[in-house]
PDB file of N, CA, C and O in Angstrom, chain B, residues numbered from 101:
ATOM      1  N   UNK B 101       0.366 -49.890 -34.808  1.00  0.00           N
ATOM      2  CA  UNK B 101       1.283 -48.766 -34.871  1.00  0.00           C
ATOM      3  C   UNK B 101       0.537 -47.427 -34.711  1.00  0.00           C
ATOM      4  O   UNK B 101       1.060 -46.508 -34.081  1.00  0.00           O
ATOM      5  N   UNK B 102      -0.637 -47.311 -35.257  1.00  0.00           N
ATOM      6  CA  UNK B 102      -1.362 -46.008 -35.394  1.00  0.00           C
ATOM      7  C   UNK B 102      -2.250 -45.624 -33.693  1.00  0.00           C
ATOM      8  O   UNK B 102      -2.882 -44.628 -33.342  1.00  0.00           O
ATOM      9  N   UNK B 103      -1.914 -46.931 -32.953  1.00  0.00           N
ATOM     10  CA  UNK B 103      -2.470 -46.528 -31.317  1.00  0.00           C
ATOM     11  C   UNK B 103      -0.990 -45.765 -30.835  1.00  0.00           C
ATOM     12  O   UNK B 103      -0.937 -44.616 -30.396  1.00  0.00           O
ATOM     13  N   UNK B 104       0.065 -46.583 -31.003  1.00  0.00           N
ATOM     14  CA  UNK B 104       1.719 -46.091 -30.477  1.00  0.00           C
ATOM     15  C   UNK B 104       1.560 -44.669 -30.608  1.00  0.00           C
ATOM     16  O   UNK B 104       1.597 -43.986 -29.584  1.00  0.00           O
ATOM     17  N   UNK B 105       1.379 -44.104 -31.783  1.00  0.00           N
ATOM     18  CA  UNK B 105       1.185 -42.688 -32.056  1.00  0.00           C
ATOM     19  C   UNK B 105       0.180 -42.138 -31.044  1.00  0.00           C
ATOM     20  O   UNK B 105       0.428 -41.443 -30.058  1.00  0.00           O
ATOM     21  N   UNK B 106      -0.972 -42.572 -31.467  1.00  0.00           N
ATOM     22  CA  UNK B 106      -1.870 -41.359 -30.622  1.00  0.00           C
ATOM     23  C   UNK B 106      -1.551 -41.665 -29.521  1.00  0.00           C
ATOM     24  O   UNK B 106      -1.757 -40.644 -28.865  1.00  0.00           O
ATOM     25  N   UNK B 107      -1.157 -42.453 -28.838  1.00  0.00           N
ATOM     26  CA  UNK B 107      -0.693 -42.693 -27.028  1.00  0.00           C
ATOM     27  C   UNK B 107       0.861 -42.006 -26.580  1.00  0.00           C
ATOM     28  O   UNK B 107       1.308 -41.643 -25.492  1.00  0.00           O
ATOM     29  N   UNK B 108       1.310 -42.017 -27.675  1.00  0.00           N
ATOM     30  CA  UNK B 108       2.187 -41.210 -27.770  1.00  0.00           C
ATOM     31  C   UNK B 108       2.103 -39.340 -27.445  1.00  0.00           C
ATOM     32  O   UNK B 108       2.856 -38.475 -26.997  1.00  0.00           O
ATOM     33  N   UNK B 109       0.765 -39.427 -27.964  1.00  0.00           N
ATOM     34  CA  UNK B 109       0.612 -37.959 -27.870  1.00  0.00           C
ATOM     35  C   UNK B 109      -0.245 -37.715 -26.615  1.00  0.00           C
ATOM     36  O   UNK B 109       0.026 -36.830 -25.803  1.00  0.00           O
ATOM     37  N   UNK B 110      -1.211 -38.483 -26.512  1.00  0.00           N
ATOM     38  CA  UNK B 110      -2.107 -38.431 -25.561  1.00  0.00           C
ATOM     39  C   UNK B 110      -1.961 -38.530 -24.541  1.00  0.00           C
ATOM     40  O   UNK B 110      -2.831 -38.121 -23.773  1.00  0.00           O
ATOM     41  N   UNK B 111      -0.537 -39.248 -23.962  1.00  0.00           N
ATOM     42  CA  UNK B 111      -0.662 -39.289 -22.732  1.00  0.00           C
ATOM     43  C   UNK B 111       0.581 -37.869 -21.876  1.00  0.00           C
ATOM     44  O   UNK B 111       0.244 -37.409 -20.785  1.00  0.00           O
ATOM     45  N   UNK B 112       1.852 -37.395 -22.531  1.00  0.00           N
ATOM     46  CA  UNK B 112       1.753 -36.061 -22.080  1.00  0.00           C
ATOM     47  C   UNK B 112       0.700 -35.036 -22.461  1.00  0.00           C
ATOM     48  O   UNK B 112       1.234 -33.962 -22.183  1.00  0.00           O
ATOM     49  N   UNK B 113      -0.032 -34.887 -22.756  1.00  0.00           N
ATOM     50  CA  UNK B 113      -0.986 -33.672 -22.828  1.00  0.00           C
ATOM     51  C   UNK B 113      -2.032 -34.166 -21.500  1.00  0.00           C
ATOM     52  O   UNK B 113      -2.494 -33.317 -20.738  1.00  0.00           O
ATOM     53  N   UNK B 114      -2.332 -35.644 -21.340  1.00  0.00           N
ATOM     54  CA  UNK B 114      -3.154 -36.181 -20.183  1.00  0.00           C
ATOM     55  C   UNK B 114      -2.155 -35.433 -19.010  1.00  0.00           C
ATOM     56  O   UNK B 114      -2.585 -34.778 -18.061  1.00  0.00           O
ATOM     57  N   UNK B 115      -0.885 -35.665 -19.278  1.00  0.00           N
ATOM     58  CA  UNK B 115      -0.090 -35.575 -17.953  1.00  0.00           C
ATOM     59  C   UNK B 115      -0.178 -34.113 -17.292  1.00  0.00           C
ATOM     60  O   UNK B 115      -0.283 -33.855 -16.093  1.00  0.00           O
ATOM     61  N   UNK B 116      -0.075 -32.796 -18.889  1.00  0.00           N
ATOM     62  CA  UNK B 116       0.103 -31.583 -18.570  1.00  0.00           C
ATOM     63  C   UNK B 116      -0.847 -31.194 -17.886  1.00  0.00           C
ATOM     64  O   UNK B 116      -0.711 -30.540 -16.852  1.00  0.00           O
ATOM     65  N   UNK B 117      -1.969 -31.560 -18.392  1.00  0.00           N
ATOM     66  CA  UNK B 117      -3.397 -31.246 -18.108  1.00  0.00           C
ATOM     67  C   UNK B 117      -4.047 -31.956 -16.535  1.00  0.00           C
ATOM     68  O   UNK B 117      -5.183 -31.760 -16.102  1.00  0.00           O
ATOM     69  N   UNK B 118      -3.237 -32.590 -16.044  1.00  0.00           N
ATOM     70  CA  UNK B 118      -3.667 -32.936 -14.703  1.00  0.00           C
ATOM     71  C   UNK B 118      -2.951 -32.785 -13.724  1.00  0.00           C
ATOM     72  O   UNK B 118      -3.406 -32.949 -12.592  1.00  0.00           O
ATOM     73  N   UNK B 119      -1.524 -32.400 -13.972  1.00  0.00           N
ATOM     74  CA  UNK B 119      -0.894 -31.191 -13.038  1.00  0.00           C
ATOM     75  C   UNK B 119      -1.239 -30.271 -12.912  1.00  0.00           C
ATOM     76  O   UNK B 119      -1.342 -29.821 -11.771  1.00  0.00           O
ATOM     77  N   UNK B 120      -1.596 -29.518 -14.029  1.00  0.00           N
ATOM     78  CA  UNK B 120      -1.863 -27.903 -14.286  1.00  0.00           C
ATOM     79  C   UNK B 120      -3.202 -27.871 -12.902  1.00  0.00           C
ATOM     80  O   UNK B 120      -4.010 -28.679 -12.443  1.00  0.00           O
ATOM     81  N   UNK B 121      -2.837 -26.522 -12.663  1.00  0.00           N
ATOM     82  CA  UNK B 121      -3.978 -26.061 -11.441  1.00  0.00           C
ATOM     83  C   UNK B 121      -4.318 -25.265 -11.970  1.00  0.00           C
ATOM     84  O   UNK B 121      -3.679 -24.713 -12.866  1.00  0.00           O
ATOM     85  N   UNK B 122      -6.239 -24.723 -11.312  1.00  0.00           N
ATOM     86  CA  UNK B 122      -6.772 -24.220 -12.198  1.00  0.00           C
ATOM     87  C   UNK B 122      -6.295 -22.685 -12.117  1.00  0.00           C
ATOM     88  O   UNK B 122      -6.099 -21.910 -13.052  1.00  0.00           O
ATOM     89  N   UNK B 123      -6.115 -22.389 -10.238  1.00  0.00           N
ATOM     90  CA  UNK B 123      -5.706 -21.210 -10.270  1.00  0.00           C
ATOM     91  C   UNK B 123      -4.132 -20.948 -10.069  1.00  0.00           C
ATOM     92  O   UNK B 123      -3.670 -21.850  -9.369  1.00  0.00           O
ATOM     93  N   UNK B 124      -3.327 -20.175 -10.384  1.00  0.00           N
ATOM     94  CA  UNK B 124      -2.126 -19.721  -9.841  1.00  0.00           C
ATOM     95  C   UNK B 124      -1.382 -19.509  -8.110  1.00  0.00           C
ATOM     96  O   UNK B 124      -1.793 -18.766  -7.218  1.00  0.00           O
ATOM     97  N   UNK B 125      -0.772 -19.988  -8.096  1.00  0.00           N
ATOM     98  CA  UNK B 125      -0.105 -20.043  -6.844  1.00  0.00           C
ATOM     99  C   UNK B 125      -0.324 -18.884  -6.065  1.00  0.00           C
ATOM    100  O   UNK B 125      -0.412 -18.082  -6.995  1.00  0.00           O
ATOM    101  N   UNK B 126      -0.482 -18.178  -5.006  1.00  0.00           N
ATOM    102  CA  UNK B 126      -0.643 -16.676  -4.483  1.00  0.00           C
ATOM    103  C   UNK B 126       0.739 -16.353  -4.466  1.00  0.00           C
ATOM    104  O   UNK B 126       1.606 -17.224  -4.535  1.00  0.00           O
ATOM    105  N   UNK B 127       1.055 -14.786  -4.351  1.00  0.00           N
ATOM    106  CA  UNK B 127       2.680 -14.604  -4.768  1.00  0.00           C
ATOM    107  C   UNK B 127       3.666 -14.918  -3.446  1.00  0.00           C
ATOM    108  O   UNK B 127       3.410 -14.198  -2.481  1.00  0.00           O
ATOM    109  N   UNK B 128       4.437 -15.603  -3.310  1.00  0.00           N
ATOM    110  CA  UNK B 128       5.348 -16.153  -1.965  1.00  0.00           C
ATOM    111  C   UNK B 128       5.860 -14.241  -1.209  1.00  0.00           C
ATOM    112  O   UNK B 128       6.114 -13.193  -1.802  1.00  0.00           O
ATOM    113  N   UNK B 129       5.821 -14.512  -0.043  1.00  0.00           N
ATOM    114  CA  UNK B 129       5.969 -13.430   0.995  1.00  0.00           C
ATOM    115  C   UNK B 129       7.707 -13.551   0.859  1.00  0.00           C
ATOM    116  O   UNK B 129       8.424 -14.551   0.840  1.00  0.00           O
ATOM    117  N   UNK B 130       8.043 -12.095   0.775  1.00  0.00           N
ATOM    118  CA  UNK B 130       9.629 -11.896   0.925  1.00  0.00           C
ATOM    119  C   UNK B 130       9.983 -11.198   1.474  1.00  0.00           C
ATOM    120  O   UNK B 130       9.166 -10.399   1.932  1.00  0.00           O
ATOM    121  N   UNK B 131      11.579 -11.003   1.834  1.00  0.00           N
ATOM    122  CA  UNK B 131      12.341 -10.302   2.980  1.00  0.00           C
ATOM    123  C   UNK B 131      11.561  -8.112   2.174  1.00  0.00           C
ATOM    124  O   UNK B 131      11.298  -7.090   2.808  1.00  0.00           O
ATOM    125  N   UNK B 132      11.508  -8.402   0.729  1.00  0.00           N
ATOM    126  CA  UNK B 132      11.170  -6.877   0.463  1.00  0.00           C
ATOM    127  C   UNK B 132       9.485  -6.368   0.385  1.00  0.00           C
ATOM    128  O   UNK B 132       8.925  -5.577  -0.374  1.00  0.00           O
ATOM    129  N   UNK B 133       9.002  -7.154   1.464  1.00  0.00           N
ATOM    130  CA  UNK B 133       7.194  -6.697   1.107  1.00  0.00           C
ATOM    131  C   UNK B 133       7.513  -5.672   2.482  1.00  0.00           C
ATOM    132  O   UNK B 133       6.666  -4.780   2.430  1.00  0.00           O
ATOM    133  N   UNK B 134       8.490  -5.446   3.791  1.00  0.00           N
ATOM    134  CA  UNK B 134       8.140  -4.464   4.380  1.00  0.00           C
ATOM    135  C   UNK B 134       8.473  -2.607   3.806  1.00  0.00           C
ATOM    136  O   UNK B 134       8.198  -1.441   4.089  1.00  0.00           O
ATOM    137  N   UNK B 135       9.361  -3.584   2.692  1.00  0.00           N
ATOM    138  CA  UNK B 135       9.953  -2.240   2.307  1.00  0.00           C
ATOM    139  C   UNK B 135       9.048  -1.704   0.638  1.00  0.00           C
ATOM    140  O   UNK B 135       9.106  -0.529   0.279  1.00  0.00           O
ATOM    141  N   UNK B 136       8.404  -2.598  -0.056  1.00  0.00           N
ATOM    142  CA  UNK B 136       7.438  -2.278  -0.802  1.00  0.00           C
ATOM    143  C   UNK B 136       6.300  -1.410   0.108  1.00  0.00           C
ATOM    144  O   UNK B 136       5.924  -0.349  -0.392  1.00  0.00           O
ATOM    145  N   UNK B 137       5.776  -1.776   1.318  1.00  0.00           N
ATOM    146  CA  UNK B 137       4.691  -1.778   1.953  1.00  0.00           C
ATOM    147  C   UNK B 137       5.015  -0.183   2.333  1.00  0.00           C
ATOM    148  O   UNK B 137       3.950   0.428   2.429  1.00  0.00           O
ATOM    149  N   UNK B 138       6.028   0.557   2.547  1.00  0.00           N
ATOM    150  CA  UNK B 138       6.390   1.593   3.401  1.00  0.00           C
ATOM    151  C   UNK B 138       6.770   2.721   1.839  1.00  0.00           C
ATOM    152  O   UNK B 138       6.647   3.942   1.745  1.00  0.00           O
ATOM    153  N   UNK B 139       7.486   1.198   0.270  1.00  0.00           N
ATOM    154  CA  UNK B 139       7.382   2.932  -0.244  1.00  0.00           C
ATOM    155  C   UNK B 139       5.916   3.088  -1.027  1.00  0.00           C
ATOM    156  O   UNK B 139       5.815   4.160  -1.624  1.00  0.00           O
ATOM    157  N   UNK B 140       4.886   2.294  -1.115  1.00  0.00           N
ATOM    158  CA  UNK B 140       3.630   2.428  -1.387  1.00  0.00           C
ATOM    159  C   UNK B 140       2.857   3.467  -0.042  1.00  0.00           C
ATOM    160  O   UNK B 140       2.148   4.440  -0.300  1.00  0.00           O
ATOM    161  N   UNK B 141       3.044   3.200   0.767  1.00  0.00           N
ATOM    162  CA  UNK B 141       2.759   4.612   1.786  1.00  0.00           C
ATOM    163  C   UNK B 141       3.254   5.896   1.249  1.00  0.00           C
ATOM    164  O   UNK B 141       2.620   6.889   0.893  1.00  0.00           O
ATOM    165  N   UNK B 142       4.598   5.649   1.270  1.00  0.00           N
ATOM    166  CA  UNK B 142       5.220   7.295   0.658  1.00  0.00           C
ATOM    167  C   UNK B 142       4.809   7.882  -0.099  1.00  0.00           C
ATOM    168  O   UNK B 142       4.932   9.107  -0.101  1.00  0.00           O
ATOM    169  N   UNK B 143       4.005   7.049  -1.254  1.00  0.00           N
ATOM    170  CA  UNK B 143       3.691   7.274  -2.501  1.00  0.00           C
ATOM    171  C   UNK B 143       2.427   7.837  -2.650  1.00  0.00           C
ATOM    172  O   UNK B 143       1.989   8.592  -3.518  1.00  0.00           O
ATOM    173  N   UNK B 144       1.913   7.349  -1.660  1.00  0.00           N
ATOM    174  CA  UNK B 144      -0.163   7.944  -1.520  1.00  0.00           C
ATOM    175  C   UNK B 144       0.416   9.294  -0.716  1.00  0.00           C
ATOM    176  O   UNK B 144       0.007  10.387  -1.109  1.00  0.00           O
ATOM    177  N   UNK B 145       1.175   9.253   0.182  1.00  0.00           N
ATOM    178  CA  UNK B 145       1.238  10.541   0.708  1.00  0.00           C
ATOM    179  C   UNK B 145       1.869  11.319   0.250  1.00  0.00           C
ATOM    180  O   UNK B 145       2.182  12.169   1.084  1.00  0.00           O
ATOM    181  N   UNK B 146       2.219  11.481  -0.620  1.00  0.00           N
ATOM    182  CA  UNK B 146       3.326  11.879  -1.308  1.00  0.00           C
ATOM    183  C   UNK B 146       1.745  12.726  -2.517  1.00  0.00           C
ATOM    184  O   UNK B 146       1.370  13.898  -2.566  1.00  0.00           O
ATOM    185  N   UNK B 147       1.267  11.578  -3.225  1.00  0.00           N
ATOM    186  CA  UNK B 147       0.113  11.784  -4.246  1.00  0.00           C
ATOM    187  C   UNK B 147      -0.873  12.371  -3.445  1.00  0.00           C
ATOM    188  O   UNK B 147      -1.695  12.884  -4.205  1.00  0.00           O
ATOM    189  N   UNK B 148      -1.255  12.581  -2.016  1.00  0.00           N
ATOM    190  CA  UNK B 148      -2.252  13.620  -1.471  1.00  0.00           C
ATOM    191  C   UNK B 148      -1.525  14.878  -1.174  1.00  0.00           C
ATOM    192  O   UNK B 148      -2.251  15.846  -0.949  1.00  0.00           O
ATOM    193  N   UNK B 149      -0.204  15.072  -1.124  1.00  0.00           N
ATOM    194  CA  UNK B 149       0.856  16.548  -0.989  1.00  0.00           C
ATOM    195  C   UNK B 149       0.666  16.750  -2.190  1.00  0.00           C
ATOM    196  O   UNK B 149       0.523  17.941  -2.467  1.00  0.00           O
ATOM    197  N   UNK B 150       0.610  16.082  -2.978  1.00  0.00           N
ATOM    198  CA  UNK B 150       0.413  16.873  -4.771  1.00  0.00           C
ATOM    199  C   UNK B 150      -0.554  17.379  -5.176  1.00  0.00           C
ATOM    200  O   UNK B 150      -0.588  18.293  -6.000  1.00  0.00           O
ATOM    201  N   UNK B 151      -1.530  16.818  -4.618  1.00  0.00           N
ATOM    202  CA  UNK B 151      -3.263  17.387  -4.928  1.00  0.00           C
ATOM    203  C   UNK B 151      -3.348  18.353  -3.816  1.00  0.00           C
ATOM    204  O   UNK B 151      -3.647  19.386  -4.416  1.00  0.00           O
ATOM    205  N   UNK B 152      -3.259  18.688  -2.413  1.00  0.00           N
ATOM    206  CA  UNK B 152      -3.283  19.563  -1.595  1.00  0.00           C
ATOM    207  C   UNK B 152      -2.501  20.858  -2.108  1.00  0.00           C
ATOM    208  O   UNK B 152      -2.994  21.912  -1.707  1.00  0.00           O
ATOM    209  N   UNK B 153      -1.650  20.944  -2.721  1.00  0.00           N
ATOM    210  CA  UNK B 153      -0.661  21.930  -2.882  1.00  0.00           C
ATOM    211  C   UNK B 153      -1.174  22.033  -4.236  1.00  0.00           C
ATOM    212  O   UNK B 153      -0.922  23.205  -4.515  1.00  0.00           O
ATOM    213  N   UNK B 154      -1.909  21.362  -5.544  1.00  0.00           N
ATOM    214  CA  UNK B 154      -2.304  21.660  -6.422  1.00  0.00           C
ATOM    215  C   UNK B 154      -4.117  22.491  -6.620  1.00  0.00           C
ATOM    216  O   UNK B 154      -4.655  23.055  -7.573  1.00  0.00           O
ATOM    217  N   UNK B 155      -4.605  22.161  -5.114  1.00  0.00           N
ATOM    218  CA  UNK B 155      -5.392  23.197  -4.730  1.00  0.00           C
ATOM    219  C   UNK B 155      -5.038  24.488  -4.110  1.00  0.00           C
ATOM    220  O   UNK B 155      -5.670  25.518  -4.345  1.00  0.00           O
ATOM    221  N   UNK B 156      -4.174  24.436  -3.435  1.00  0.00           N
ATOM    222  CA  UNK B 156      -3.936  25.712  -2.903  1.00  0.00           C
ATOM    223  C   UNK B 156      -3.260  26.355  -4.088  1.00  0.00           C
ATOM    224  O   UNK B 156      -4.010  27.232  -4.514  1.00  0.00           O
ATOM    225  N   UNK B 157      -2.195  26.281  -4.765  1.00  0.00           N
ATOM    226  CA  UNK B 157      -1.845  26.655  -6.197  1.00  0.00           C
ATOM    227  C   UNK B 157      -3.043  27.962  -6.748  1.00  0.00           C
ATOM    228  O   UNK B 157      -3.028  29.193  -6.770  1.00  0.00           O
ATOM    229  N   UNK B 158      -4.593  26.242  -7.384  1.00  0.00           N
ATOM    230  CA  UNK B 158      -4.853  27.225  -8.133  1.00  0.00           C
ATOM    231  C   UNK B 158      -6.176  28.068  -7.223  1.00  0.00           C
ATOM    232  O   UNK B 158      -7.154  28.489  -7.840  1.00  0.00           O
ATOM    233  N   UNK B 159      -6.039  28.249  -5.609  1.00  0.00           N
ATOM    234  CA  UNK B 159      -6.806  29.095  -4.588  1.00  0.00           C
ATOM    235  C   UNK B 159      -6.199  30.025  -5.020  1.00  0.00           C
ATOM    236  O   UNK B 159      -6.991  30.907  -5.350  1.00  0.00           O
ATOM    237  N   UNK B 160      -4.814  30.391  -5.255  1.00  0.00           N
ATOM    238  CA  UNK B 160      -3.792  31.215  -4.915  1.00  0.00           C
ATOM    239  C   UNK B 160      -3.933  32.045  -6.101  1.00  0.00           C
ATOM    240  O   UNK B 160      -4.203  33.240  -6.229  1.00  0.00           O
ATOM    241  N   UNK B 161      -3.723  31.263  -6.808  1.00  0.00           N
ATOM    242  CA  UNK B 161      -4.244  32.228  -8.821  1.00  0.00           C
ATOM    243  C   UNK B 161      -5.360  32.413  -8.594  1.00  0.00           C
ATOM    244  O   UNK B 161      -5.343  33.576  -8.191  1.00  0.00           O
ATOM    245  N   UNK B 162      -6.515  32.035  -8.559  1.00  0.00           N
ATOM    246  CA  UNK B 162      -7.702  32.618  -8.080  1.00  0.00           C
ATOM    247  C   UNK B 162      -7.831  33.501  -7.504  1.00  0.00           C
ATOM    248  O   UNK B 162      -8.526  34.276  -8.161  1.00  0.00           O
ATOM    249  N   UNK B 163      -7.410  34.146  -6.053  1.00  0.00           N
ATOM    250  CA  UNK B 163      -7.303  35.144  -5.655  1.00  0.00           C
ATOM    251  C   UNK B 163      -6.820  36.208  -6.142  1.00  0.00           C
ATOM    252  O   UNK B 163      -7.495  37.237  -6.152  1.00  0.00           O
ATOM    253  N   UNK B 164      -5.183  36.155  -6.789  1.00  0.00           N
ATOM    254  CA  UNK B 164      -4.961  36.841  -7.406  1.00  0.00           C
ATOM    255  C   UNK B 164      -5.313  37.709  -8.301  1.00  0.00           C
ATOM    256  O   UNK B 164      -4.894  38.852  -8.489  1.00  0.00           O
ATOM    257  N   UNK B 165      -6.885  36.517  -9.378  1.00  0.00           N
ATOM    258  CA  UNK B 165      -6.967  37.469 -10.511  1.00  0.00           C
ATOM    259  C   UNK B 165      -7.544  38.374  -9.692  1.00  0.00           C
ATOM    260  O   UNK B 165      -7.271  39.567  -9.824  1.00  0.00           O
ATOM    261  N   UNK B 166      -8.488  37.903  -8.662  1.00  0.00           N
ATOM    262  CA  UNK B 166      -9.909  38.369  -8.289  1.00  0.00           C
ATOM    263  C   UNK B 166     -10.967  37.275  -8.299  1.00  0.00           C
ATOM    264  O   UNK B 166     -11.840  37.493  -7.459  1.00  0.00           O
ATOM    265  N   UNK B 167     -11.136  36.209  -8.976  1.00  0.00           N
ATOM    266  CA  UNK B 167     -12.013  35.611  -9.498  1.00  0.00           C
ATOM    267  C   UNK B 167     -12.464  34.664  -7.785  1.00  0.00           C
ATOM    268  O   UNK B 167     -11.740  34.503  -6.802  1.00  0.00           O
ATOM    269  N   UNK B 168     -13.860  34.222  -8.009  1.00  0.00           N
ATOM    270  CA  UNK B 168     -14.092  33.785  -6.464  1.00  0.00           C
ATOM    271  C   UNK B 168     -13.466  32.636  -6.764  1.00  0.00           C
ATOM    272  O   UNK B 168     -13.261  32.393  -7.953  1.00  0.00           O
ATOM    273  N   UNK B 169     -12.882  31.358  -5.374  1.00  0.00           N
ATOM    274  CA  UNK B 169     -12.348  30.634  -5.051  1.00  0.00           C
ATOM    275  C   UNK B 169     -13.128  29.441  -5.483  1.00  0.00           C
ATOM    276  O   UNK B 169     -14.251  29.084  -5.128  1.00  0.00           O
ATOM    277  N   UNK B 170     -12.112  28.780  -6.511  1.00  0.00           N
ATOM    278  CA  UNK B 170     -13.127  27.319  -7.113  1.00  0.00           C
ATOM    279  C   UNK B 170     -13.737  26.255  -5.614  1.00  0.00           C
ATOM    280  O   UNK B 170     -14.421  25.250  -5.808  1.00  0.00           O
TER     281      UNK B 170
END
């Protein structure tokens, strides 16, 4: 009776453990990766219009006080 048990246990955990892969599947390609792909573009260009215009900003206060141009 005391094998019934441990074979009992032992053999789904054998089972989980030899399906399981070591690495994860890569993520499946879908109808929305052209449209992820285009707003991740928007987004860098979008984040270099923010830093361009956040230099000219503080060129612009700079000049103003007087102070030379960082």
């Amino acid at each position: 009776m005391r094998y019934v048990k441990r074979w009992t246990i032992l053999m789904p955990v054998l089972f989980i453990l030899a399906c399981s892969s070591p690495e994860p599947p890569p993520p499946a390609k879908t109808v929305f990766d052209p449209l992820k792909q285009q707003l991740d573009r928007a987004r860098d260009v979008q984040k270099t219009v923010d830093e361009n215009s956040e230099k000219l900003r503080k060129a612009a206060d700079a000049q103003e006080r007087g102070d030379t141009p960082p």
